[in-house]
C-alpha positions in Angstrom: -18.2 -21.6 4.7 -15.2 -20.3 6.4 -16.1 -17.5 9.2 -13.5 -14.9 9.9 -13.5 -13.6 13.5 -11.5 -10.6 15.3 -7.8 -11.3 17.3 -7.9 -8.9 20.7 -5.6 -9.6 22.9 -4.4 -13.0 22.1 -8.1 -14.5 21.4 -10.3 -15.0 18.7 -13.7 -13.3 19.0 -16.8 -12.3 17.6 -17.9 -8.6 16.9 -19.3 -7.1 19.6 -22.7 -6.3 16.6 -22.9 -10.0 16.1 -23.4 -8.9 12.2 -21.4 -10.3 9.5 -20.2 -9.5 6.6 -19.8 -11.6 3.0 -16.8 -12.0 1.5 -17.4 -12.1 -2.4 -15.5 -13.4 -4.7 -15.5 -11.6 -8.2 -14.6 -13.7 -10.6 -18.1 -15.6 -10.6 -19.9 -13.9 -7.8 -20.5 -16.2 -5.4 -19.7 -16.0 -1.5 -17.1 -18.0 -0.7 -16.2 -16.6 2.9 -18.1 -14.0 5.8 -16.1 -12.1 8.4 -17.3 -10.8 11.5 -18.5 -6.8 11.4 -16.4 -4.7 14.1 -17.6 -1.5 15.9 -16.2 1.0 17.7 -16.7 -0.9 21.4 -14.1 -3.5 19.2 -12.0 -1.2 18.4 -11.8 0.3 21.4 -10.6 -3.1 22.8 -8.2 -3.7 20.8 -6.5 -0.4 21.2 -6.4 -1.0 25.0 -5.3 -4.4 24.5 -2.4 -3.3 22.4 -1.6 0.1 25.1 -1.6 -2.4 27.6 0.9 -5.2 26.1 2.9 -1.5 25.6 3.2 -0.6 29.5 6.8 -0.9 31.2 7.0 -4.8 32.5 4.9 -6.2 30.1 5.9 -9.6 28.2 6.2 -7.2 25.1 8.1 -4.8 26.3 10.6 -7.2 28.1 11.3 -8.8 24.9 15.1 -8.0 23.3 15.8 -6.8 19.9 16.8 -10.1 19.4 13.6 -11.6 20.4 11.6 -9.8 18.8 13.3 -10.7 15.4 13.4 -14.0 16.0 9.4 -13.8 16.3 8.9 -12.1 13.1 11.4 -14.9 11.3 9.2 -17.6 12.9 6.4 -15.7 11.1 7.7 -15.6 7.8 8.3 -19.1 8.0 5.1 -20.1 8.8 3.8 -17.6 6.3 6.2 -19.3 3.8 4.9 -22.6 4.4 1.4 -22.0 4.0 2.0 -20.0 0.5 -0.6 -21.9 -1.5 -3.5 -21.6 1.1 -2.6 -17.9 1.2 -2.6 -16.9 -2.2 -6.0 -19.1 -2.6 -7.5 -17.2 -0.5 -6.1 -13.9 -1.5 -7.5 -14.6 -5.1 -10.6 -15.3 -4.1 -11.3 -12.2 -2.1 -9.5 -9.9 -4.8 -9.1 -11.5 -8.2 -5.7 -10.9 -8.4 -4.5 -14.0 -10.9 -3.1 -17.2 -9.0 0.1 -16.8 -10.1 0.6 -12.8 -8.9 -0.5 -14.0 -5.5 1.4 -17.3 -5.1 4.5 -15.4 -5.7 4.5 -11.9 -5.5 1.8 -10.8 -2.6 3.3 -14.1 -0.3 6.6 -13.6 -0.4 6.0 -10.0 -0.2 4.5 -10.7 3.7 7.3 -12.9 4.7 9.9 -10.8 3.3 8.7 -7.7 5.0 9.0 -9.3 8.0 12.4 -11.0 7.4 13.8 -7.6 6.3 13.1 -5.6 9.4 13.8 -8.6 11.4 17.5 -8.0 10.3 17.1 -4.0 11.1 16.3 -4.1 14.6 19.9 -3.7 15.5 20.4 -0.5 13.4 17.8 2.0 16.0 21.4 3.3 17.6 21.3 7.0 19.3 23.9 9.3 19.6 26.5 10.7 21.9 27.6 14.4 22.7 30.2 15.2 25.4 30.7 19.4 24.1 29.4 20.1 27.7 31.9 19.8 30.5 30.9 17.4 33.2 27.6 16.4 31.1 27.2 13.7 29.0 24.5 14.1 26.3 22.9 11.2 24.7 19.7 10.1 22.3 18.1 7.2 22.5 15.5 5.6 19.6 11.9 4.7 21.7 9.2 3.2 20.1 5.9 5.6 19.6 3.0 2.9 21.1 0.1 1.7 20.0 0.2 2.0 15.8 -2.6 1.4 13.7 -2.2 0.4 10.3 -4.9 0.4 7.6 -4.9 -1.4 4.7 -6.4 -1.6 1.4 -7.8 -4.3 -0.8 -5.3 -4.8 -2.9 -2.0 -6.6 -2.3 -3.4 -6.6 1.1 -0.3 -9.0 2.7 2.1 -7.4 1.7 0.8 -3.6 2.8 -0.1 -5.1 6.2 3.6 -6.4 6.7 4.9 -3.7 5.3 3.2 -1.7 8.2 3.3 -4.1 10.8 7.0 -5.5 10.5 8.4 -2.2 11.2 6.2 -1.6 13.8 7.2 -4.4 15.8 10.8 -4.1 14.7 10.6 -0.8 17.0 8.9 -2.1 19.7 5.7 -0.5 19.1 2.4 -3.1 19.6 -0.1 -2.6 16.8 -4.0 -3.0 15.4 -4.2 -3.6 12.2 -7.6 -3.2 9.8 -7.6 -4.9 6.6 -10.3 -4.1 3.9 -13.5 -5.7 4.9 -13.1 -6.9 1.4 -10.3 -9.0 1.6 -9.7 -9.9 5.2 -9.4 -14.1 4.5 -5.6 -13.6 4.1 -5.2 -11.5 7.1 -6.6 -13.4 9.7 -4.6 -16.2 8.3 -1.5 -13.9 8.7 -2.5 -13.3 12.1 -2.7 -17.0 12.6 1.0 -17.1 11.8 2.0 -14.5 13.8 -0.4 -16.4 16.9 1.6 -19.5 16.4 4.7 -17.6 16.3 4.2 -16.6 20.0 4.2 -13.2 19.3 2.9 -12.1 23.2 -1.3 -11.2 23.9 -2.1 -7.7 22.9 1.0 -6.9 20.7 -1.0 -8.0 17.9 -4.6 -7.2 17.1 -7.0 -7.3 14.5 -9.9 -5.5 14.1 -12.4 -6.5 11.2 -15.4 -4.1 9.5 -15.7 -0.9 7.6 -13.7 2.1 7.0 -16.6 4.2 8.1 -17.0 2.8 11.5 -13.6 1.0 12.2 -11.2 2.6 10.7 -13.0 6.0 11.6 -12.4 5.0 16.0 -8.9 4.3 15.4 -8.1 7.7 14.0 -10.6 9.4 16.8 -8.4 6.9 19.4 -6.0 8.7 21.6 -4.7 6.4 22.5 -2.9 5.4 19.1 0.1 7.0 18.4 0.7 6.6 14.4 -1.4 5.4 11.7 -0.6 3.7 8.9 -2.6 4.2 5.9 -2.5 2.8 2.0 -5.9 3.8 0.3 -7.0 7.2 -1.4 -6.2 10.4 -1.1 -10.1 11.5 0.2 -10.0 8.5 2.5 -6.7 9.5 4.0 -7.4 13.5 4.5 -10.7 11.9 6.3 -8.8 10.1 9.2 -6.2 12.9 9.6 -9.2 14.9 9.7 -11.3 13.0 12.1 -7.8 12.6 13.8 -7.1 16.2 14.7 -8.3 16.1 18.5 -5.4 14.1 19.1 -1.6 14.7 17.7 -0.8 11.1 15.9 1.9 10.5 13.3 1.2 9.4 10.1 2.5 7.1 7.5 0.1 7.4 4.0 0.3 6.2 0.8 -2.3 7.7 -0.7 -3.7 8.0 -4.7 -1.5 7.8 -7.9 -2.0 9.4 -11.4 1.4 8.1 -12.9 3.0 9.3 -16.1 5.0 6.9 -18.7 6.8 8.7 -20.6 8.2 7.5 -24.1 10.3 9.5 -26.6 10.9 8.9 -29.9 14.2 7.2 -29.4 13.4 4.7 -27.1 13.5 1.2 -27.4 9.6 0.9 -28.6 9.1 -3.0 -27.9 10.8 -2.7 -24.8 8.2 0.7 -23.4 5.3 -0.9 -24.8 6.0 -3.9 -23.0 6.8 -2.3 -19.7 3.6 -0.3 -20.3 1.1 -3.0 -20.6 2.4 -4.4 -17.4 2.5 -1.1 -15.9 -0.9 -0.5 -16.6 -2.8 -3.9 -16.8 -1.2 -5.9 -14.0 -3.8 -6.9 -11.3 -6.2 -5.1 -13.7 -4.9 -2.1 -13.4 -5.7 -2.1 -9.4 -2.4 -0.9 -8.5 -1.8 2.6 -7.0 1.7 3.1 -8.8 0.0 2.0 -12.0 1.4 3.7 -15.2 -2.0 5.3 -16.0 -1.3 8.1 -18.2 0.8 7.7 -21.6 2.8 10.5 -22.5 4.2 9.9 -25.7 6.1 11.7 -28.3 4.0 12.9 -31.5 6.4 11.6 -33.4 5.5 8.7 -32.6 2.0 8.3 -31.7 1.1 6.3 -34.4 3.5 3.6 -34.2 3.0 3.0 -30.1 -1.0 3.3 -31.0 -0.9 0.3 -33.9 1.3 -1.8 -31.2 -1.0 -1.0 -28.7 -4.1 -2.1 -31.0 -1.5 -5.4 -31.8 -0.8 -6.7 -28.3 -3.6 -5.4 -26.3 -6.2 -8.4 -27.9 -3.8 -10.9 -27.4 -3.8 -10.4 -23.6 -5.3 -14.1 -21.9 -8.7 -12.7 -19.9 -9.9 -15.5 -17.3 -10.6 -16.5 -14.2 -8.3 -15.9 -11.9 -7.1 -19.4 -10.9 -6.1 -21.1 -14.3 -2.6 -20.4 -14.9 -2.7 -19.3 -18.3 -4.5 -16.1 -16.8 -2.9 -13.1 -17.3 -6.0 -10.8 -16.3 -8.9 -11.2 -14.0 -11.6 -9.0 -12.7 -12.2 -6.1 -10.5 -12.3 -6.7 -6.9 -16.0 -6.1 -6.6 -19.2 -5.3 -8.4 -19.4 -1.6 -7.0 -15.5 -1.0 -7.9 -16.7 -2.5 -12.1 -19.0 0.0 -12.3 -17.0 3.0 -10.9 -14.4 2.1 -13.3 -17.4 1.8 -16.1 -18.3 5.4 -15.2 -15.6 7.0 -15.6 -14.9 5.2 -18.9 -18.1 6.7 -19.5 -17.0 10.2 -17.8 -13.9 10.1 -20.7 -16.3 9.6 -23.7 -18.6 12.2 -22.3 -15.1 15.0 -22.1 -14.6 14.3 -26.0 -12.1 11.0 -25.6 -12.0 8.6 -28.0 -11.8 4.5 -26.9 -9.2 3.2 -29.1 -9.1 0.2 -27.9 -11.8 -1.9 -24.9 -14.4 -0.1 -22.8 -16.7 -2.6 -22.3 -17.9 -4.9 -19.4 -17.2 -8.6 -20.4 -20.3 -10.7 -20.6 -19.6 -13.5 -22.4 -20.2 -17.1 -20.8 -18.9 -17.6 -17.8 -17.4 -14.0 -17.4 -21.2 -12.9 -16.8 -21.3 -14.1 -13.0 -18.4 -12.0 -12.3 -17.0 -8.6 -12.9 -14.6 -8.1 -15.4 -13.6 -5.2 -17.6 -12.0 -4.9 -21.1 -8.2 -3.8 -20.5 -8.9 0.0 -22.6 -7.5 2.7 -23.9 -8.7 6.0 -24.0 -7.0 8.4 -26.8 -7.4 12.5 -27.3 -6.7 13.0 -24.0 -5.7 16.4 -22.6 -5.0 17.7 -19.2 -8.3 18.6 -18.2 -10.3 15.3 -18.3 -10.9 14.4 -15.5 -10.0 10.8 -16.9 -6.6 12.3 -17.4 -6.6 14.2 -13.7 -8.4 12.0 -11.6 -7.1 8.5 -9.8 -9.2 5.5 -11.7 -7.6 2.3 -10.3 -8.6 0.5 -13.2 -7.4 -1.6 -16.7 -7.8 2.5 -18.5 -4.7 4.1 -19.7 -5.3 7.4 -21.0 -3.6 8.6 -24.0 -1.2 12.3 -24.8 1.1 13.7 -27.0 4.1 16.1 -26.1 6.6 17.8 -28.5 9.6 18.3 -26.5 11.3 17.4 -23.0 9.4 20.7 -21.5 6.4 20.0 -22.6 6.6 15.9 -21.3 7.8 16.7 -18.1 5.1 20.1 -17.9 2.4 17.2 -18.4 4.1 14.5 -16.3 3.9 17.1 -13.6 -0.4 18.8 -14.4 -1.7 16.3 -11.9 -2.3 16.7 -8.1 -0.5 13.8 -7.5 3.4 12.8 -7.2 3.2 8.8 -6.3 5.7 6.9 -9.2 6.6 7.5 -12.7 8.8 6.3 -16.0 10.7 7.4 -18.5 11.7 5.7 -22.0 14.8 7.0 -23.8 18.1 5.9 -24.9 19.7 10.0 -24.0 20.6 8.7 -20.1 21.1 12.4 -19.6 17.6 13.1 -20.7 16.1 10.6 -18.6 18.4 12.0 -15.2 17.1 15.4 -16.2 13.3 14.0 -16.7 13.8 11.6 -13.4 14.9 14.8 -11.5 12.1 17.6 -12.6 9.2 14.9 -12.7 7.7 15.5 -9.0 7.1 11.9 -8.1 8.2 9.8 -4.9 9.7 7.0 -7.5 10.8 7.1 -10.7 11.9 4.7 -13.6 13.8 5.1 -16.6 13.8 2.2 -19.2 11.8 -0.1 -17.1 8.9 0.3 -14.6 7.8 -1.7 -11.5 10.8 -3.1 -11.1 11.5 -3.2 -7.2 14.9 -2.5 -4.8 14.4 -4.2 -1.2 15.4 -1.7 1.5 15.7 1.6 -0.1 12.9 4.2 1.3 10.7 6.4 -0.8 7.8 9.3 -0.3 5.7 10.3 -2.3 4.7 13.7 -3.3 2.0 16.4 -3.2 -1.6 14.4 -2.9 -0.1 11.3 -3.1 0.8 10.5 0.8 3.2 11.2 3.7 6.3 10.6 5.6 9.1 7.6 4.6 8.4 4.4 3.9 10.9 1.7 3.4 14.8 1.0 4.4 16.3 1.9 7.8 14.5 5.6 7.5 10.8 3.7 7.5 11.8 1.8 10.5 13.1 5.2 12.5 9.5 6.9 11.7 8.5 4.0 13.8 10.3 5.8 17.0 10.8 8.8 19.0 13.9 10.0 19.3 14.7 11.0 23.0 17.5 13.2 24.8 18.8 12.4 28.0 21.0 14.8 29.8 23.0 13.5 32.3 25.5 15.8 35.0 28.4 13.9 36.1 28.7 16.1 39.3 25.5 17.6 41.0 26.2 21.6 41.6 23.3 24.4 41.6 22.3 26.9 38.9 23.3 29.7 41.2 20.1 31.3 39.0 18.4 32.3 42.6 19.7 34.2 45.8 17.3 32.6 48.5 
């Protein structure tokens, strides 16, 4: 059994607790893999590590733009070339299918880090010279020591995505993945090792939210956090936070509408819809989890729904035929469970799933029915409340008004769609939906480089493009005067 240890300062160590925790995999619950349990003493470590590798003179800091991209190339390479042992592991920690791992949550990683790579040119400043005899300039500085705290799910690619432009900028980071996935990780950080990435510029710190991740937001000594998780989690650490002024970067929880009128291209949104919903078991945080569809056409999308749905290929995670696997963990089935249970309970109706699947070898692990939960209205919490689970809750609207009234009756603003052949009715739905991303006639489907943030509940700041990269800086004025000569403010 493979044992997962920290990365401070350029070695691989043991927690300073000695404990250890088991890395489960859920599609037959069995451990397959234990990681080291951090502490505050670790983290601790690792942030003066990473503040140390920061300080003028250091290797890290003498490193060029150009150097610096040329390390995070050589680890996208060596990311690239060990894809399969990657995605292995990343299915076994999470359940995402093999085939969602081997090619999306991989290449996500490497391109994350080839992407910035090119970028590092692009931190320019500015010039003034409206002053006589004083030229003004601003320079782009990198913040310091950055945290960045990851979730569970598609854990690669939200570490690069937080690391790369991190590093692009100079900064030296400490990075926590979710004690239940941290296989991958580690094995990232093995890339980044063999990279030559320089002692302290790159740490890892392994254990729980509660005790980890809670000393890097009490740490003054980090300068920005980067945080993908909920929305409790993340007002926690800017909370526990506040005796220290830290940036942030936080993509928090989603509650996303997908919207279909009557004149939309109805094989085509309940496609979109099942993928938007069911991929990765619903375990996605821009997941389309609330149907808004037109009443005059509720019928129709429901006996398609009631069609496809059954015909989706359940099973375990590795066999390529999979299309669907389990939740991540035994506690995360039965929160999903609950609130199924929660819906029933507020007068919903389950049209179509709902159920634990216990059959043969599915016992030993924990996977969930994909469902769908019908007479719905606003005020469930089903309807109101982030699941992160294979449930898509079910509404009807009359009109534009009333779609984009419901679209908007949630506290959060993370992604959304739109079905409907009127392009000027999706612009106008697009435009008053209050959402960081929208879609219109497909959903998921991604743009390299372009920067989003979310809205309301649903997180902080820019992420993404040449505008995520600058929220990795400072920008600085320097002032300087051609000519010495005195204020002439004073007499004496």
């Amino acid at each position: 059994m493979r044992t997962i240890n920290m990365y401070i300062n350029g070695h691989w160590v043991e927690s300073a607790s000695g404990k250890v925790t088991e890395i489960i995999n859920p599609a037959n619950g069995s451990t397959f893999a234990q990681a080291t349990r951090g502490t505050a003493e670790d983290v601790n470590m690792a942030v003066a590590a990473a503040k140390q590798a920061f300080k003028p003179g250091s290797l890290w800091r003498h490193l060029t733009a150009d150097e610096r991209a040329e390390l995070l190339n050589k680890a996208a390479d060596l990311i690239e070339a060990r894809a399969e042992e990657l995605a292995l592991a990343e299915t076994n920690s999470m359940g995402r299918v093999y085939k969602e791992t081997r090619y999306d949550d991989v290449y996500a990683a490497s391109g994350a880090f080839r992407y910035y790579a090119s970028l590092v040119h692009e931190l320019q400043g500015a010039a003034s010279a409206e002053n006589v005899d004083m030229l003004t300039v601003t320079v782009r500085e990198p913040l310091g020591v950055c945290a960045v705290v990851a979730p569970w799910n598609y854990s690669m690619g939200t570490l690069a995505a937080g690391m790369a432009p991190a590093l692009a900028a100079g900064n030296t980071v400490v990075i926590k993945p979710s004690s239940l996935t941290p296989v991958s990780t580690a094995m990232m950080v093995e890339a980044m090792e063999e990279a030559g990435f320089p002692a302290g510029s790159v740490n890892m710190v392994l254990g729980s939210g509660s005790e980890v991740g809670s000393a890097l937001a009490q740490s003054e000594d980090v300068a920005k956090i980067t945080f993908t998780g909920g929305t409790a989690t993340g007002k926690d650490i800017i909370a526990k936070s506040s005796t220290s002024v830290k940036r942030y970067a936080m993509e928090l929880g989603g509650k996303s509408p997908f919207i279909i009128f009557d004149d939309a291209d109805l094989d085509v949104a309940v496609d979109r819809l099942m993928f938007g919903i069911f991929l990765s078991q619903g375990q996605v945080c821009i997941a389309g989890s609330r149907l808004l569809v037109q009443s005059t056409i509720y019928e129709q999308v429901m006996h398609m729904l009631e069609e496809r749905i059954p015909k989706i290929r359940i099973g375990m995670p590795l066999d390529e035929d999979t299309e669907f696997g389990p939740m991540v963990s035994k506690r995360h089935m039965e929160h999903v469970l609950e609130y199924i249970e929660i819906g029933k309970a507020e007068g919903a109706k389950v049209l179509i799933g709902g159920h634990r699947i216990t059959k043969g070898d599915f016992a030993k692990g924990y996977f969930i029915e994909p469902t769908v939960l019908v007479n719905c209205n606003e005020h469930m919490r089903v309807v109101s409340e982030e699941i992160f689970g294979p449930v898509l809750t079910v509404q009807t609207f009359s009109d534009e008004a009333e779609a984009v009234r419901l679209a908007n009756s949630t506290s959060y603003g993370l992604a959304g769609g739109v079905f409907t052949r009127d392009m000027g009715r999706a612009l106008r739905v697009c435009t008053n939906v209050n959402t960081g991303i929208m879609w219109a006639n497909t959903y998921m489907d991604e743009t390299p480089g372009v920067p989003v943030s979310p809205h309301k509940q649903s997180g902080t700041t820019v992420d993404g493009g040449l505008d995520g990269l600058k929220e990795y800086t400072v920008l600085k004025q320097i002032n300087l005067k051609m000519s010495p000569e005195k204020s002439g403010w004073f007499n004496s």
